[in-house]
C-alpha positions in Angstrom: 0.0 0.0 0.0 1.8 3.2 -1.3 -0.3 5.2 1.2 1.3 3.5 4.5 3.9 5.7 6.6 4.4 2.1 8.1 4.1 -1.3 7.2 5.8 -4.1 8.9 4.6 -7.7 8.2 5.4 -10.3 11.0 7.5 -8.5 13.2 9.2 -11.3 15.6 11.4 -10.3 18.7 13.5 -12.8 21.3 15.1 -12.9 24.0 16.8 -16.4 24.9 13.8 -18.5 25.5 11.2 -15.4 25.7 9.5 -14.4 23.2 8.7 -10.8 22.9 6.6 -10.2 19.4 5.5 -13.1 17.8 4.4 -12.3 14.1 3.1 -9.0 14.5 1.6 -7.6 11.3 1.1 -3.1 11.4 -0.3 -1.7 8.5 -0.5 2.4 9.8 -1.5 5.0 6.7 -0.2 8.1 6.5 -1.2 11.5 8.5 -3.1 9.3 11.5 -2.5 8.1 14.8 -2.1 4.4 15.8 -1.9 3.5 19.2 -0.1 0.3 20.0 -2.5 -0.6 23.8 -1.6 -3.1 25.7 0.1 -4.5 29.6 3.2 -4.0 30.9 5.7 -6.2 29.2 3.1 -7.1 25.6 6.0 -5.8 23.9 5.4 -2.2 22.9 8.2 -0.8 23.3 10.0 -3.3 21.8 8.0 -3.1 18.7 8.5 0.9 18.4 12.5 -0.1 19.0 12.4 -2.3 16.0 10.7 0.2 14.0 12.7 3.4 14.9 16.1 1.2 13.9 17.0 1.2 17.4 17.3 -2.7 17.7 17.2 -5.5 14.9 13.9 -7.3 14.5 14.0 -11.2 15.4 15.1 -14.1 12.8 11.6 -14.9 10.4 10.4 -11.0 10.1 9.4 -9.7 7.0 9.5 -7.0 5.1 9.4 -3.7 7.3 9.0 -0.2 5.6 8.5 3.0 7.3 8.4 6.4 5.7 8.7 4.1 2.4 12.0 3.0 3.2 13.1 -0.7 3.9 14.4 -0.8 7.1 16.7 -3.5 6.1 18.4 -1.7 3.2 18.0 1.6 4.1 18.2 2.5 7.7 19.4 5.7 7.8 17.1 6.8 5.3 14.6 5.7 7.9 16.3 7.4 10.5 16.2 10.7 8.7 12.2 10.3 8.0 11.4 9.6 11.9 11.5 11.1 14.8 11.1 8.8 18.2 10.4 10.2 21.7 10.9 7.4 24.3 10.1 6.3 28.0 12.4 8.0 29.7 13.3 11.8 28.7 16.2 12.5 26.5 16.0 16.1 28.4 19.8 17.0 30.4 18.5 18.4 33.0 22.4 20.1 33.6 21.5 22.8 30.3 18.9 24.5 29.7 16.1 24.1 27.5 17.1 26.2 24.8 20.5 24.6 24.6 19.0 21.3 24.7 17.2 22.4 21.7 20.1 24.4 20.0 22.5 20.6 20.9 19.4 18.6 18.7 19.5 21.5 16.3 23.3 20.7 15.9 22.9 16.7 15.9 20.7 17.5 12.6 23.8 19.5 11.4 21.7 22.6 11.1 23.3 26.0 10.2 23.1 28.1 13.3 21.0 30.1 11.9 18.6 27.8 11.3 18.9 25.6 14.5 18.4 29.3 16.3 15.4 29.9 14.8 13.8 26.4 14.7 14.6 26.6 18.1 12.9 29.9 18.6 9.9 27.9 16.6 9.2 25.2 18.8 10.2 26.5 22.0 7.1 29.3 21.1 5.0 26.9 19.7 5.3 24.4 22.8 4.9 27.3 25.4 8.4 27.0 26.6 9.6 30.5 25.8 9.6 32.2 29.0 11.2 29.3 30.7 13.7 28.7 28.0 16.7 30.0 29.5 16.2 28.2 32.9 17.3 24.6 33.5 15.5 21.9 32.4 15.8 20.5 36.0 13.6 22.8 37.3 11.1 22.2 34.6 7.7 20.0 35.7 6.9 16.9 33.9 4.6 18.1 31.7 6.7 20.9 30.5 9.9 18.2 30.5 7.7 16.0 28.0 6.5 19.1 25.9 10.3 20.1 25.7 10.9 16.3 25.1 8.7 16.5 21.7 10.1 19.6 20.9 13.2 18.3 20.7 12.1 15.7 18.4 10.6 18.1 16.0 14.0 19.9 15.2 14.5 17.4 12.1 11.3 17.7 11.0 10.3 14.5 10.6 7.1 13.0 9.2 6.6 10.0 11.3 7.0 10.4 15.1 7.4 7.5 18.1 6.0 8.2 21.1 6.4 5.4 23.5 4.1 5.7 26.2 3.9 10.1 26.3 1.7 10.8 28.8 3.2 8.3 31.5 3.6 9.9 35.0 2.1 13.3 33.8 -1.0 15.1 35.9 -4.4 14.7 33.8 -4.4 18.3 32.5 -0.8 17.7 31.4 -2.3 14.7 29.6 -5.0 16.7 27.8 -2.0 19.3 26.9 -0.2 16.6 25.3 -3.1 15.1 23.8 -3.8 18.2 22.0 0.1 18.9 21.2 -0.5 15.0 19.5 -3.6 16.2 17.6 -2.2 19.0 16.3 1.2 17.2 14.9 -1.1 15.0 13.0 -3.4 18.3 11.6 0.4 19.2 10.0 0.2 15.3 8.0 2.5 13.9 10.3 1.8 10.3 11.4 2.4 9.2 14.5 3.0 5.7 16.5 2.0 6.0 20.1 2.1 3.1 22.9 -0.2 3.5 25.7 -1.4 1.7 28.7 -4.1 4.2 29.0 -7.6 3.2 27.8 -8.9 6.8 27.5 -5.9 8.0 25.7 -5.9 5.8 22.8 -9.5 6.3 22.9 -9.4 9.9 22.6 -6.6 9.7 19.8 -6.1 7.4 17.7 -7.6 6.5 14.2 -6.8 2.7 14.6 -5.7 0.9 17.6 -3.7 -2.2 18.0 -4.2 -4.0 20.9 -1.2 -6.1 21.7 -0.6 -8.9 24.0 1.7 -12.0 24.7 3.0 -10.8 21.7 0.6 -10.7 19.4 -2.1 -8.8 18.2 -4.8 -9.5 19.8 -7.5 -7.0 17.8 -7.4 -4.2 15.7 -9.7 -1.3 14.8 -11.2 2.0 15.3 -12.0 2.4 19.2 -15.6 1.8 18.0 -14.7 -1.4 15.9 -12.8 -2.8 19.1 -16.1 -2.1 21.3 -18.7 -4.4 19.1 -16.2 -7.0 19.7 -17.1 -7.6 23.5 -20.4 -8.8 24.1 -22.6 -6.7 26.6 -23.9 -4.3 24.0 -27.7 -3.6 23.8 -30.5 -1.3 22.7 -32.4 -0.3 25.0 -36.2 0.3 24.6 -38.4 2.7 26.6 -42.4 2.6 26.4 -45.1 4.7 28.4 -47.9 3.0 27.1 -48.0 -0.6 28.5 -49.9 -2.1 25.7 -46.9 -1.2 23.9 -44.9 -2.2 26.0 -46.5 -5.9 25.5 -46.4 -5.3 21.9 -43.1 -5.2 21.8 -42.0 -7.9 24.0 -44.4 -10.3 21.4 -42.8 -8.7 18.4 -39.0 -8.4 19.6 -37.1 -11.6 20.2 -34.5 -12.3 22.6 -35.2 -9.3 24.5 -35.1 -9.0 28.3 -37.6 -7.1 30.2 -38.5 -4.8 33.1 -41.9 -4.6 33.6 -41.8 -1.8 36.4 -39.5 0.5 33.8 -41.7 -0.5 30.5 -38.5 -1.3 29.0 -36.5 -3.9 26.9 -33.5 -4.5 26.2 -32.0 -6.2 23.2 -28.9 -7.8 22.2 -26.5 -6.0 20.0 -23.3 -5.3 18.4 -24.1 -1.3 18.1 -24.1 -1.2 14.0 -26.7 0.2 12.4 -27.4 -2.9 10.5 -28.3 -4.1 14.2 -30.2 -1.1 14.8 -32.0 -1.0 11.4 -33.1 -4.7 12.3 -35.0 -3.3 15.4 -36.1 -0.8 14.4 -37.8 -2.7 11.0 -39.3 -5.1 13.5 -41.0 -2.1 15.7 -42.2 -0.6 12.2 -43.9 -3.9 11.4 -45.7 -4.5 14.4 -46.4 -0.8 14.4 -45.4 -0.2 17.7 -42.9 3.0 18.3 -40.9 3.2 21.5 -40.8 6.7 23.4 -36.9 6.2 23.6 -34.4 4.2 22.5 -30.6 4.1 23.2 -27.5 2.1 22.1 -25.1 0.6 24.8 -21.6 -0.4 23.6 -19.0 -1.5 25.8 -16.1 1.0 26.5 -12.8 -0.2 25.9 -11.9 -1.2 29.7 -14.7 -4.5 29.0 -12.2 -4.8 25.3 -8.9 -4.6 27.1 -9.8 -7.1 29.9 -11.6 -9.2 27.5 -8.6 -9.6 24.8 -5.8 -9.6 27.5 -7.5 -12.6 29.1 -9.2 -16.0 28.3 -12.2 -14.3 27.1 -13.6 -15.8 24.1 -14.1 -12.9 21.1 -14.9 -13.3 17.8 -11.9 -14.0 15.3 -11.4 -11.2 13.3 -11.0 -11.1 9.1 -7.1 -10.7 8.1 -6.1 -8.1 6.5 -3.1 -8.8 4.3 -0.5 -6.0 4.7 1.5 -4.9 1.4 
């Protein structure tokens, strides 16, 4: 797929006797946000370390291009095209920020010039400027993250890493940096983030990947990964009683509560579900005084892939 900032097709990992990814297929289009969800230890990080040329994929992966460039051929192209924002800050706390954005500036063998300006850029654009000539010791952790990203944005890459961003930070940090994330991707850059956080891949990203023991265990929109749990249902209101007995005649597989007037029905949330329903109300010509959809949030999808749930096996989708 020409479109695809990344593509990696069976992505393996080892170490000694442990296996770390086993087969895992990414297929991430340009200009969106994937999020890579998952436990301690499922192998995030390792996958975004593989990727970002920082370690060497396992014995029986495939073919692995990012930013168009084969990642076995052409690493450094790779490295050029990406930018990758860990765990742990790459921030020395000894300088301050503007020099650790002027030192990036001069990794990327920028003219001074042009590292003092793109330095000016970001710093302004990340609301760092006032604290800019301060050490970045005494900066909080929001504000050591935000400087953190900045930092990766001196090359101006395309395709950014961020391995687990909002870790440790105070929840309007996290909404800063979640809007910081949106607004990279509003520019057509893609980004790769891991997270343990349910809300923050639900908030963000286009497609998620939800990986564990190694494997992907689902993958698709936040809305996708919900109608793969049971426990959703529409949920049927009456005032009248007679329709209320209407309904439970017409409706199959519905459970009532006769002290509420109200059914509720099985579903996965689609509207071919909800079409059914509401075909089967027109029929009987009974109309409902309120209906709404429950779908299970991605906490009941998380606990139900990373354990011995049973879900529904999910299509392949060939990556190319």
């Amino acid at each position: 797929m020409t479109d695809l900032a990344i593509a990696a097709y069976g992505l393996r990992k080892s170490y000694g006797d442990k296996t770390v990814l086993d087969g895992v297929d990414l297929a991430v289009p340009a200009g969106t946000i994937y999020a890579l969800l998952g436990p301690n230890g499922a192998g995030k990080t390792t996958a975004v370390k593989i990727l970002s040329t920082l370690i060497t994929a396992g014995p029986g992966t495939g073919d692995i291009r990012v930013g168009g460039h084969d990642l076995a051929t052409d690493p450094q192209a790779v490295r050029a095209a990406i930018g990758v924002t860990g765990q742990f800050s790459a921030v020395d706390g000894l300088i301050t920020g503007e020099e650790n954005m002027l030192l990036m500036a001069d990794l990327h063998h920028l003219s001074r010039s042009e590292g003092r300006r793109t330095t000016a850029e970001l710093l302004e654009r990340f609301d760092l400027a006032e604290a800019a000539k301060k050490p970045a010791s005494t900066y909080s952790g929001g504000m050591k993250r935000r400087l953190d990203i900045a930092m990766t944005l001196v090359g101006g890459p395309r395709i950014i890493f961020l391995d687990e961003p909002t870790t440790g930070l105070d929840p309007r940090s996290r909404h800063t940096m979640w809007g910081i994330i949106r607004e990279l991707v509003s520019d057509g850059v893609t980004v790769l983030l891991t997270t343990q956080y349910l809300e923050e891949a639900d908030e963000l990203a286009d497609r998620i990947g939800v990986l564990n023991n190694g494997t992907i265990a689902a993958e698709g929109s936040a809305d996708e990964l919900k109608r793969l749990v049971p426990g959703g249902h529409v949920r049927l209101r009456f005032t009248d009683p007679a329709a209320y007995r209407s309904a439970v005649s017409a409706l199959r597989d519905v459970t009532g509560d006769d002290e509420a007037l109200s059914l509720q029905i099985p579903s996965d949330g689609s509207q071919r579900a909800l079409r059914s329903v509401l075909d089967r109300l027109d029929s009987a010509g009974i109309e409902a005084d309120e209906l709404t959809v429950h779908t299970p949030d991605l906490d009941d999808v998380f606990f139900a892939l990373t354990s011995s749930a049973d879900i529904p096996d999910q299509p392949k989708e060939a990556v190319r």
